[in-house]
PLY file of the C-alpha trace (Angstrom):
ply
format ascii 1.0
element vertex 451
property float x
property float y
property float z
element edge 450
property int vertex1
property int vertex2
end_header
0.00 0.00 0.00
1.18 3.35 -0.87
2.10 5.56 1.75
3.41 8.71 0.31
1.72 9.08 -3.35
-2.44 9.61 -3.20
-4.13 9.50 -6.11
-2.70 12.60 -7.52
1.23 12.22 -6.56
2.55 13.60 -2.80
0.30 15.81 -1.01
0.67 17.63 2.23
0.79 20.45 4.42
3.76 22.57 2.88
7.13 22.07 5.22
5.53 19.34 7.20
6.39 15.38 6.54
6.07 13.81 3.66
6.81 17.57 2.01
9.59 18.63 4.77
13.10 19.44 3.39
14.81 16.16 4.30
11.80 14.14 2.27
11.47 16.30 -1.19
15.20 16.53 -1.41
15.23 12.27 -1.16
12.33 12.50 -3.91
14.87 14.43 -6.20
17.49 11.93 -5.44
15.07 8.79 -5.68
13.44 9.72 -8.61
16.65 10.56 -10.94
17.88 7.07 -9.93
14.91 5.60 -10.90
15.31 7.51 -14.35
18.88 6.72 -14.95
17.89 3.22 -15.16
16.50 3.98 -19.01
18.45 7.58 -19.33
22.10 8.02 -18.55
21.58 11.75 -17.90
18.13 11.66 -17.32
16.47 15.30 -18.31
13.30 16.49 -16.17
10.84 19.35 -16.98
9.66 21.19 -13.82
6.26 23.50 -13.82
4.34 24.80 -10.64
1.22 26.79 -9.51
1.22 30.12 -7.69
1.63 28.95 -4.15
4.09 30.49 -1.82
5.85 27.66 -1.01
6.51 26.26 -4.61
9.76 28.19 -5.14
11.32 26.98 -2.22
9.64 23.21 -2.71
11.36 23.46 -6.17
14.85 24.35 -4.94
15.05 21.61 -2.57
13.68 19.14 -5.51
16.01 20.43 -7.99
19.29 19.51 -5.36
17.62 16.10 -5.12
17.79 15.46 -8.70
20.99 16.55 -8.91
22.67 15.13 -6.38
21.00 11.70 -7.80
22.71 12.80 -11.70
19.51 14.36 -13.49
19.18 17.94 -15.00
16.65 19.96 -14.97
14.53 22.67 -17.35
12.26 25.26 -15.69
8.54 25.77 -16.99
7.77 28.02 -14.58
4.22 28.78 -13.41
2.63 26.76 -15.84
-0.54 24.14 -15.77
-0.01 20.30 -14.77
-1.57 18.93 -18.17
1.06 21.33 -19.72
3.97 20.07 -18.08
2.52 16.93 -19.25
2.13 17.50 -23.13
5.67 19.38 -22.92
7.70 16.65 -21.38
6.36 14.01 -23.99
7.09 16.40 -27.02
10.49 17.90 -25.37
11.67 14.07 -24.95
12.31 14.82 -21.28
12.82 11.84 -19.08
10.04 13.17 -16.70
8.13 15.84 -15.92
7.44 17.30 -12.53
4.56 19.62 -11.26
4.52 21.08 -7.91
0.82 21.91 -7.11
-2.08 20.30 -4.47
-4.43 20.92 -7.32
-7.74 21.63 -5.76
-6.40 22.56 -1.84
-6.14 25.26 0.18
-2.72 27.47 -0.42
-1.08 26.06 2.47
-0.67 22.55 1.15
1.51 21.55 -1.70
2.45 18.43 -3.53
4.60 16.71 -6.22
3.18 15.28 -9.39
5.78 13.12 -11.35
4.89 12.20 -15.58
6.90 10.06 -17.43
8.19 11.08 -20.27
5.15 9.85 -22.30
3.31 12.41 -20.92
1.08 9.86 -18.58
1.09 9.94 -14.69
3.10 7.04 -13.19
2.17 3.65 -12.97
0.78 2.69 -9.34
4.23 -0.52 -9.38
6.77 2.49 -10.36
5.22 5.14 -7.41
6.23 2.57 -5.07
9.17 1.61 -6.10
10.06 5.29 -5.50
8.66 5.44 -2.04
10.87 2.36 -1.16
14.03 4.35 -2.17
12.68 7.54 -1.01
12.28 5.49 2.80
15.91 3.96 2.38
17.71 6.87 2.06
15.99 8.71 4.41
16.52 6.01 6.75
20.35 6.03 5.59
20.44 9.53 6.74
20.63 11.00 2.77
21.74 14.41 3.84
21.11 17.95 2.22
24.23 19.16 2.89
26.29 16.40 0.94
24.43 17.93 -2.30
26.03 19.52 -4.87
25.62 23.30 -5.88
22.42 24.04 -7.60
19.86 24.94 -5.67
19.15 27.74 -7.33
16.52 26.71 -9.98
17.09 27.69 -13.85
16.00 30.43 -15.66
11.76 29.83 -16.32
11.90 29.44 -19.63
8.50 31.13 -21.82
9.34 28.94 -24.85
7.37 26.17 -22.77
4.51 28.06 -22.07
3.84 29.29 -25.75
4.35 26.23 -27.37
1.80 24.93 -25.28
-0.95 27.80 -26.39
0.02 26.84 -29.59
-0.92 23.32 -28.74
-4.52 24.23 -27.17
-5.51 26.79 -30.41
-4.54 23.76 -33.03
-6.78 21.74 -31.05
-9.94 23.90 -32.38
-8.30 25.65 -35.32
-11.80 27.07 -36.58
-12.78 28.17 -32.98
-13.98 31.84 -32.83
-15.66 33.19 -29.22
-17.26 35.88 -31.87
-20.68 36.65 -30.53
-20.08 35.03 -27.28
-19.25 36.26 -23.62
-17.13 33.70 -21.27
-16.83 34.41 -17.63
-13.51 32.60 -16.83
-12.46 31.85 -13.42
-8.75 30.76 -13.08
-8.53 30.55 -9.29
-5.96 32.37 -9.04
-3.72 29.31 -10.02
-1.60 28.41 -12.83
-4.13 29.30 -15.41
-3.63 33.05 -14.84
-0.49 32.44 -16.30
-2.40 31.31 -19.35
-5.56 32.25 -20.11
-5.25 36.02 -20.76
-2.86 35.10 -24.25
-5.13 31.96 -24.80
-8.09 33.66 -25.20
-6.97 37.35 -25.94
-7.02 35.93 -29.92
-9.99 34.02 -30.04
-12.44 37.20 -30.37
-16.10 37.31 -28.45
-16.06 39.12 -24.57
-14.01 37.19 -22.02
-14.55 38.25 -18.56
-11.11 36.87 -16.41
-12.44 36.58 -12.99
-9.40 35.26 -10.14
-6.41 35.88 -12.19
-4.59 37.69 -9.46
-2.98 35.36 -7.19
-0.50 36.40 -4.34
0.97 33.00 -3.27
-2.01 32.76 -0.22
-5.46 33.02 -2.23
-5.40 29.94 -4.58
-8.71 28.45 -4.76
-9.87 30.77 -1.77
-13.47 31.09 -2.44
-13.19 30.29 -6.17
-12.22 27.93 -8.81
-13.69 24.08 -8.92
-14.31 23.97 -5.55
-16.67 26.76 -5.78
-18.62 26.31 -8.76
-21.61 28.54 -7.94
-19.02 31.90 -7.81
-18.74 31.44 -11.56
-22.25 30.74 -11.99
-23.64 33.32 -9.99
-20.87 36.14 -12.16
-22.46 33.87 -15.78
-25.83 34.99 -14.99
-25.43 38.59 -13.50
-23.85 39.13 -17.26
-26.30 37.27 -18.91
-23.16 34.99 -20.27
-22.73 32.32 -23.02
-20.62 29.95 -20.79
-19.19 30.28 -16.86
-16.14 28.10 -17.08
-14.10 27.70 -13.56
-10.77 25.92 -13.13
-8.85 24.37 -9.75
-5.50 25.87 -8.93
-3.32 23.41 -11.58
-6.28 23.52 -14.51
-6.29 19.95 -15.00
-10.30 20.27 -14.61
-12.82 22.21 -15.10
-16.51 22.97 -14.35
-19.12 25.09 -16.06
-22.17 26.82 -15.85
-25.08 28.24 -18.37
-26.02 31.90 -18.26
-29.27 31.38 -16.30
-26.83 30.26 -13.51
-27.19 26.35 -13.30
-23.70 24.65 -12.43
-22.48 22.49 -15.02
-20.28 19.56 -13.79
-18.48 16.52 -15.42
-21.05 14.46 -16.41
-22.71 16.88 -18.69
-19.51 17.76 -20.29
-19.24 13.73 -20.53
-22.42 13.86 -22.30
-22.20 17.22 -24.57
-18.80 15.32 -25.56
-20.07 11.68 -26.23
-22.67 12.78 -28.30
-20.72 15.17 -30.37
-18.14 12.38 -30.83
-20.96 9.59 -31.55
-22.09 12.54 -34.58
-18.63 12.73 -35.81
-18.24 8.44 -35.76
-15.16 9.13 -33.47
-16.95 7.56 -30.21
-15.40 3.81 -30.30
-17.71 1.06 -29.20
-20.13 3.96 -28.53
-18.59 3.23 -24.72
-17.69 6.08 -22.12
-15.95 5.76 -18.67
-16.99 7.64 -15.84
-16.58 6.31 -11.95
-18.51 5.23 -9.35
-19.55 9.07 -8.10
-20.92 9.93 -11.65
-24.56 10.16 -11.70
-27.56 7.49 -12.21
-28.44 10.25 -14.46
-25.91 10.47 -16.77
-26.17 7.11 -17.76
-29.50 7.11 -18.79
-29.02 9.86 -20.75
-26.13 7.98 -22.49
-28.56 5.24 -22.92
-30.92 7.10 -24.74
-28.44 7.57 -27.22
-27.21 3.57 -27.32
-24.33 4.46 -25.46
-22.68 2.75 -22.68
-21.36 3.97 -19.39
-18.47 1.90 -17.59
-17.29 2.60 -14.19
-13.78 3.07 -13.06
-12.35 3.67 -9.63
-12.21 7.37 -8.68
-9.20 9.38 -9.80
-8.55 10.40 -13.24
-5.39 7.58 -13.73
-7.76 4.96 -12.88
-10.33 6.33 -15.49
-7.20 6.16 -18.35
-6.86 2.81 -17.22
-10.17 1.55 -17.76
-10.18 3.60 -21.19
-7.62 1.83 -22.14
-8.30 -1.94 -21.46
-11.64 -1.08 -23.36
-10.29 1.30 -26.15
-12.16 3.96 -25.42
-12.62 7.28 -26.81
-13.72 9.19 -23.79
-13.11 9.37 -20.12
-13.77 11.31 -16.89
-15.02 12.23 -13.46
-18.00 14.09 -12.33
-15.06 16.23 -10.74
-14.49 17.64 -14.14
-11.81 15.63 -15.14
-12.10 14.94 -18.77
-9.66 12.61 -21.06
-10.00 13.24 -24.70
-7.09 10.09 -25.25
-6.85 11.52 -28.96
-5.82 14.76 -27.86
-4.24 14.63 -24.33
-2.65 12.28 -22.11
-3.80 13.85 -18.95
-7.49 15.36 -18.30
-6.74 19.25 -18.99
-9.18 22.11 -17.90
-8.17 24.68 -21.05
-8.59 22.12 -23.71
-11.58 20.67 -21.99
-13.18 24.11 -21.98
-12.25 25.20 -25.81
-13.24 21.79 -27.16
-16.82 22.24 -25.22
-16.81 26.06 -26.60
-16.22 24.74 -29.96
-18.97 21.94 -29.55
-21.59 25.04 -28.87
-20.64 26.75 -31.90
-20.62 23.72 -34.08
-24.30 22.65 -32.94
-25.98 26.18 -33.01
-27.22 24.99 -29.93
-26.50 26.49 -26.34
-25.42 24.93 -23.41
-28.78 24.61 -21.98
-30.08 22.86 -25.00
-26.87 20.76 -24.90
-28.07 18.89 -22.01
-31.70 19.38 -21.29
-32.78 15.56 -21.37
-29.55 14.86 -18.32
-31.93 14.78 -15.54
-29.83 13.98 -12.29
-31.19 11.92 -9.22
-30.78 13.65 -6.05
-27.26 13.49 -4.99
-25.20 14.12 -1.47
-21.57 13.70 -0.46
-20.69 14.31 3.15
-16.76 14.72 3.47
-15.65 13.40 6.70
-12.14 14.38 8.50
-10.03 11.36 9.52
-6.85 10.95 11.87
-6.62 7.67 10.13
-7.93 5.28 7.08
-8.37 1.65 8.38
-10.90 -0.26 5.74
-14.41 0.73 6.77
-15.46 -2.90 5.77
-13.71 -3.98 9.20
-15.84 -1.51 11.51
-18.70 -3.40 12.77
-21.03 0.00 13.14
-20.01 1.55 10.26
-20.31 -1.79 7.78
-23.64 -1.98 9.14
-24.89 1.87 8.36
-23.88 0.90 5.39
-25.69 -2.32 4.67
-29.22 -0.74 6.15
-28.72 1.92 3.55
-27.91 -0.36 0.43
-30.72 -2.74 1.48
-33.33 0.40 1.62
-32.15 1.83 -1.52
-31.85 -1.55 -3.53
-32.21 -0.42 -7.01
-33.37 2.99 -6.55
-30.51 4.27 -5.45
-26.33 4.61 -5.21
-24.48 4.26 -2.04
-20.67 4.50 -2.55
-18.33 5.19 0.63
-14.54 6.14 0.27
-11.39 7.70 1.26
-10.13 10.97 -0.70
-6.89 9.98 -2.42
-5.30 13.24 -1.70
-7.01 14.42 1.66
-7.41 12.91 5.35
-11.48 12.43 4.26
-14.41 9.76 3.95
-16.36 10.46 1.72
-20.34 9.56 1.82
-22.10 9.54 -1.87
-25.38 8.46 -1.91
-27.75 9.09 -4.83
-31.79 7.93 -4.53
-35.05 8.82 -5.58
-35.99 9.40 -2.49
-34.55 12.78 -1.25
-35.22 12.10 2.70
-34.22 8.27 2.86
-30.61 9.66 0.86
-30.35 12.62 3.36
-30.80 10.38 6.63
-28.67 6.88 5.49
-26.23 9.67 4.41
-25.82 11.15 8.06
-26.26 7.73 9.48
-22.91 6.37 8.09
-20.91 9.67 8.03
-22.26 9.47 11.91
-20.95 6.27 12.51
-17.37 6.73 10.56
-17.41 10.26 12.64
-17.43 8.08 16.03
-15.01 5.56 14.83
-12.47 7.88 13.15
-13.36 11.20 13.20
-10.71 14.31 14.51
0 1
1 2
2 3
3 4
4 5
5 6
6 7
7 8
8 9
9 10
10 11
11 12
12 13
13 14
14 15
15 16
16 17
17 18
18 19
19 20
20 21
21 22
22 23
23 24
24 25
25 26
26 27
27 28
28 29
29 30
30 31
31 32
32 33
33 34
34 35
35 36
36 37
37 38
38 39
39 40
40 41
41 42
42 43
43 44
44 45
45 46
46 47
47 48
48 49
49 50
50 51
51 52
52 53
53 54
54 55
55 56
56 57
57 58
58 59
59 60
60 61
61 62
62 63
63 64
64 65
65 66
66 67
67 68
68 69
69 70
70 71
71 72
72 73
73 74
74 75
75 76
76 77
77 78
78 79
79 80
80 81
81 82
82 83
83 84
84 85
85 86
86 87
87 88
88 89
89 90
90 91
91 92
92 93
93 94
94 95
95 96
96 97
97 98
98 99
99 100
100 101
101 102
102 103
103 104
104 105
105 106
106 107
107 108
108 109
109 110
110 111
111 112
112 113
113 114
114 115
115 116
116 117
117 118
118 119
119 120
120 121
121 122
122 123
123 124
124 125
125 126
126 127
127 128
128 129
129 130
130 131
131 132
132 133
133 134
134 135
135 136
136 137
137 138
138 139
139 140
140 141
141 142
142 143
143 144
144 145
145 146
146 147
147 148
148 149
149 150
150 151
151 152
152 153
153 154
154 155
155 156
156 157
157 158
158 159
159 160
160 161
161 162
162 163
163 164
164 165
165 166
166 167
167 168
168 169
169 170
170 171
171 172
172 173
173 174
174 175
175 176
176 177
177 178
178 179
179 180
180 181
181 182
182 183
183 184
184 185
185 186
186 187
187 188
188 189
189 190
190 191
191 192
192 193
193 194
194 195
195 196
196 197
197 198
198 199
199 200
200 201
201 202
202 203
203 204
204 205
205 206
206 207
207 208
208 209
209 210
210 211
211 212
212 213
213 214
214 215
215 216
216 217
217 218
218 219
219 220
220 221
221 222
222 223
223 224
224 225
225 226
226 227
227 228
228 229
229 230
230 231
231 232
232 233
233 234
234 235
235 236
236 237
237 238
238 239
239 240
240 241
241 242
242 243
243 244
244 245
245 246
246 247
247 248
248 249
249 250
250 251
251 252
252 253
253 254
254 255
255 256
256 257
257 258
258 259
259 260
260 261
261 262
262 263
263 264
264 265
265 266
266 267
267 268
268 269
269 270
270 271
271 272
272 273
273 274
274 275
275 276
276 277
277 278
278 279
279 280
280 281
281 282
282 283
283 284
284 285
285 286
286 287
287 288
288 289
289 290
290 291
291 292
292 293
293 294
294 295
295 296
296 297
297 298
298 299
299 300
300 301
301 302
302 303
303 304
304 305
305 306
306 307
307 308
308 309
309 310
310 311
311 312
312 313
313 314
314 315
315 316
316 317
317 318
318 319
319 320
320 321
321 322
322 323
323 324
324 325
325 326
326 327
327 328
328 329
329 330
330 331
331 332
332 333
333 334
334 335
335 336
336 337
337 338
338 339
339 340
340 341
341 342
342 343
343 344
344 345
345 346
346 347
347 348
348 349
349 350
350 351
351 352
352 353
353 354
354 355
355 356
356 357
357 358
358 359
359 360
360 361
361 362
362 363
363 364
364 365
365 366
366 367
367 368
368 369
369 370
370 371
371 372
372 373
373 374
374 375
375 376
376 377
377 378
378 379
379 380
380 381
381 382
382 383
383 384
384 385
385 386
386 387
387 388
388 389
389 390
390 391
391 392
392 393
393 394
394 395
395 396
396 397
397 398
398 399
399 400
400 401
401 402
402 403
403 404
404 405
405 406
406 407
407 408
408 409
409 410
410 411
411 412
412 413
413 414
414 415
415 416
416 417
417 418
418 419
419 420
420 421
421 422
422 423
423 424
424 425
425 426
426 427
427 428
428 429
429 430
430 431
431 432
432 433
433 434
434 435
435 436
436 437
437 438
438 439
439 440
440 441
441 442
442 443
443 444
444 445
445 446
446 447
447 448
448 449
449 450
């Protein structure tokens, strides 16, 4: 079992274990060992978002690597999926993103691609850990590392060669006629968006595209959907698109103000795809949180909806063993395997813009017949994740609920990948039976392992 990597690479509380000094200098060390295995003098691309703490997270990774032989190129403040398209195109040996996504600017983390532009495999994270816990244990010391830590120049090349990327993506896109609210959460897309979009005509409205190191994702972006939502309809706007602090997803809303998540950019895509004869074995992956919803609407167009584990790798994975065309997570995740390795907020949001102006249709028409069942996900704090199946109260809450529900409903119960939470999904007909099994299990999981 993984100790250090989450779903979504290391994640922590910046300058506190497993992202104190000692520990991200090891992961420098560890992974350039692991690279020089295939690459004598392995080469790593390094990108991060605005946080306060990235600089100094990236000086003490940059030693690491190379004190363990590796050299390294610097992106700057750029997205994650960018670091990921640049390191496959570049040839780098890896490519490295130092960003906790979706959190709160105190935490950071460390996101590692290979160089084919996909996130690690779950066998090669923990190799790393293992060397990463050996040479800590060895006492691998900071102050045996060669000079360095002073990180490279940022090179721009990076960042406009990936604009380039996004525009050839929708070559025939024009905004003309159109007004976009556009909230980058004050995260790495304010490095972005304002060139992106300053050539593709129509009204964009930037919203959070001033960050200072402290307010990432304070009170907007992903997280807070309904910011965006609420600015879409005071303007009477085409589109409200908001992105988390790295821009590797990305929600929406319509200009009456209704919040647009993943699964009806999973079904605006599908069909469009399905249209164009590009949607293989008319199949789509979502995971177990998308909802019941969603795949009836797919049904209704003789697709099918397959179920992956949550967390976008685990969606590629299915996608993969099934050959399939389209992928994602009711988070707003999206993986469009013909144009991206990673799920990538930008493109996500230019290849739904150019969707709208392909149809004639708007957003609202887009996805009038996805009619959701009522939904709730309680987040529960945790000092510690034992397997809930083991806790004699909490196995039972969760039993009563499945065996009231039976097939009119969804219950699904896990840990965050990246966070110390439980979460509690449950999806019914019935509003009040979801609402009460809901707070009956987060009760019980609040008793056994709550803070």
């Amino acid at each position: 079992m993984r100790k250090l990597f989450g779903t979504d690479g290391i994640r922590a509380v910046a300058g506190e274990a497993p992202l104190d000094a000692r520990t991200i200098f090891a992961v420098g060390e560890a992974l350039a060992h692991t690279l020089k295995q295939q690459h004598p003098i392995p080469r790593v691309l390094l990108g991060m978002d605005t946080r306060e703490s990235g600089p100094w997270i990236s000086r003490l990774l940059h030693a690491g690597l190379i004190a363990g032989g590796a050299t390294l190129h610097n992106a700057g403040i750029i997205t994650t999926p960018a670091i990921a398209y640049l390191a496959r195109k570049f040839g780098f040996s890896a490519g490295v993103v130092i960003s906790a996504s979706h959190n709160p600017w105190q935490d950071n983390g460390i996101k590692i691609f290979g160089g084919n532009g996909y996130k690690l495999p779950d066998a090669q994270e923990l190799a790393i850990e293992a060397e990463i816990f050996a040479r800590l244990a060895a006492g691998s010391s900071m102050e045996n590392a060669p000079d360095g830590r002073d990180l490279p120049p940022t090179d721009v090349v990076y960042r406009h060669d990936y604009e380039a990327f996004l525009r050839s993506v929708v070559p025939g896109l024009t905004l003309d006629g159109m007004h976009i609210v556009l909230d980058c959460a004050n995260g790495a897309a304010s490095a972005i968006a304002p060139e992106l979009f300053a050539t593709m005509g129509g009204t964009v409205s930037l919203t959070h595209a001033d960050p200072s190191g402290r307010n990432i994702n304070e009170q907007c972006g992903a997280l807070h959907p309904a910011v965006v939502a609420r600015e879409a309809h005071e303007r009477q706007a085409t589109l409200g698109i908001t992105l988390d602090g790295d821009a590797d997803r990305s929600l929406f809303s319509d200009g009456s103000g209704n919040v647009l998540n993943g699964d009806a950019v999973l079904l605006v895509a599908a069909r469009a795809l399905q249209a164009e004869g590009r949607l293989a074995g008319n199949v789509v992956v979502a995971t177990t949180m998308s909802n019941m919803g969603l795949e009836a609407a797919l049904a209704r167009s003789g697709i099918r909806m397959l179920r992956a584990p949550v967390g976008d790798k685990y969606v590629l994975e299915m996608m993969q063993q099934h050959q399939a065309a389209l992928g994602g997570e009711q988070s707003g995740h999206i993986l469009f395997p013909h144009l991206a390795t990673t799920g990538d907020g930008l493109l996500t949001s230019l290849v739904l813009l150019d969707t709208i102006q392909r149809s004639g249709k708007t957003i609202e028409a887009l996805v009038a017949d996805l009619k959701t069942f009522p939904q709730v996900i309680v987040n529960v704090r945790v000092r510690e994740k034992k397997p809930l199946d083991g806790i004699q109260s909490v196995a039972a809450a969760i039993r009563e609920a499945e065996e009231a529900l039976a097939a009119n409903g969804r219950v699904v119960i896990r840990y965050s990948g990246t966070e110390a939470l439980a979460r509690v999904m449950i999806e019914a007909e019935s509003e009040t039976l979801m609402r009460t099994h809901a707070e009956a299990i987060a009760s019980a999981i609040r008793t056994e392992l709550g803070v």
